[in-house]
N, C-alpha and C positions, 0 to 999 in steps of 0.2 A: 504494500500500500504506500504509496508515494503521494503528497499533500506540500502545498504549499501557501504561506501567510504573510502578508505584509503588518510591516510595522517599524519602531524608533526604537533602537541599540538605547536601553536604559541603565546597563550593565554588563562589562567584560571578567567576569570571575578568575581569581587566581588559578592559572594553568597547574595541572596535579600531574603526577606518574609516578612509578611505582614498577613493580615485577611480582606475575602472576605466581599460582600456587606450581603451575607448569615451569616457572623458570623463563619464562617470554615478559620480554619489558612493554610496558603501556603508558600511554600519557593521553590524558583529555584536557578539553578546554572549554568549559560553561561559557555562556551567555543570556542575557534578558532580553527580550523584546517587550512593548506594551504596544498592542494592534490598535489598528485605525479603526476599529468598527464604533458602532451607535455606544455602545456598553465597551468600554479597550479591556481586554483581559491580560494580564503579563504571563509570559511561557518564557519558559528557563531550557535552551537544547543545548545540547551535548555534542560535541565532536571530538572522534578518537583517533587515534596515531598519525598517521600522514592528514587527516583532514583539518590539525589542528591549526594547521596555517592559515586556515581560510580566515580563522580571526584577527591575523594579519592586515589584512586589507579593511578593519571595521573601524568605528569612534563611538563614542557615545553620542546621542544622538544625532545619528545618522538614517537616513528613512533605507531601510533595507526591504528585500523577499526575501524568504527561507524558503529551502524544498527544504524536506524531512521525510523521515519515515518512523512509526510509532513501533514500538517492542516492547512486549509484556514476556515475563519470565516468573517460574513459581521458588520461591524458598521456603521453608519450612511452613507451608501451609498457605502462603502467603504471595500473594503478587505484586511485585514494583517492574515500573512505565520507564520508558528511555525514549525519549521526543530526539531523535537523532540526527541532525544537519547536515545534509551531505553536498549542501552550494548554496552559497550566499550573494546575493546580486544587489548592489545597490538601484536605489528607486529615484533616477530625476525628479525633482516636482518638476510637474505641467503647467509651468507657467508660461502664457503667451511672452513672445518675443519682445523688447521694447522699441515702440519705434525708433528710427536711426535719427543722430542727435542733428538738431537745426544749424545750419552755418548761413553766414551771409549771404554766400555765394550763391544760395539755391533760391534767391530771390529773382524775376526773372527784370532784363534790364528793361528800363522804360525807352518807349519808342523814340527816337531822334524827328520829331512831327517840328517842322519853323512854323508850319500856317497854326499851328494848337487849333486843326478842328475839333474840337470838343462842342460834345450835341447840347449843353447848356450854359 
C-alpha cells in the first residue's frame, strides 16, 4: 500500500542507529509533518538506512509531499504502526507570477505632430 500527504516539516528528530540482534547495523531518521487539510493532523514517519538522506534535502517549515507506506507488526500480543517515507518532494506554492516591474522606457513616445491637431 503506497499513500501519499502533503504538509509543513514541523520537526527533524535526532537521527538514531544502532546494530541488530542479527549483528546488521541500522540507523533511522524521524520527522513531523502537520497536513494542510480543514482539521491539520501531525504524522511522525520514519526513514531507515540508505533513505535517511532524504532528510537531507528538508527544513522546518518547509511545504513538503511524502509517499509512505504503512507497517503493522505483532509483539507480545500487541501491535505497533511504522508510517514509513520512502521520497520526499518539496511543494512550490502556487502563486501566480508577478507582473514584470514598470520602467520608463515602456512608456510609448509621444507623437512629433507641429500642427497639434488635437480634436479639442
Amino acid at each position: 500500500m503506497s499513500l501519499s500527504v502533503k504538509g509543513k516539516v514541523e520537526k527533524i528528530l535526532k537521527a538514531e542507529s544502532g546494530v541488530s540482534r542479527a549483528g546488521k547495523e541500522w540507523k533511522k531518521q524521524e520527522f513531523v509533518i502537520e497536513t494542510d487539510e480543514q482539521f491539520p493532523k501531525k504524522v511522525c514517519f520514519t526513514l531507515f538506512n540508505d533513505k535517511t538522506s532524504l532528510a537531507d534535502n528538508i527544513t522546518v517549515g518547509q511545504e513538503v509531499e511524502v509517499s509512505f507506506n504503512i507497517e503493522s507488526r505483532e509483539y507480545n500480543g500487541k501491535w505497533f504502526h511504522n508510517i514509513n517515507a520512502w521520497k520526499i518532494d518539496s511543494v512550490e506554492a502556487n502563486l501566480p507570477e508577478p507582473p514584470p516591474e514598470f520602467r520608463a522606457d515602456d512608456i510609448p513616445p509621444e507623437p512629433m505632430d507641429e500642427a497639434n491637431d488635437l480634436p479639442f
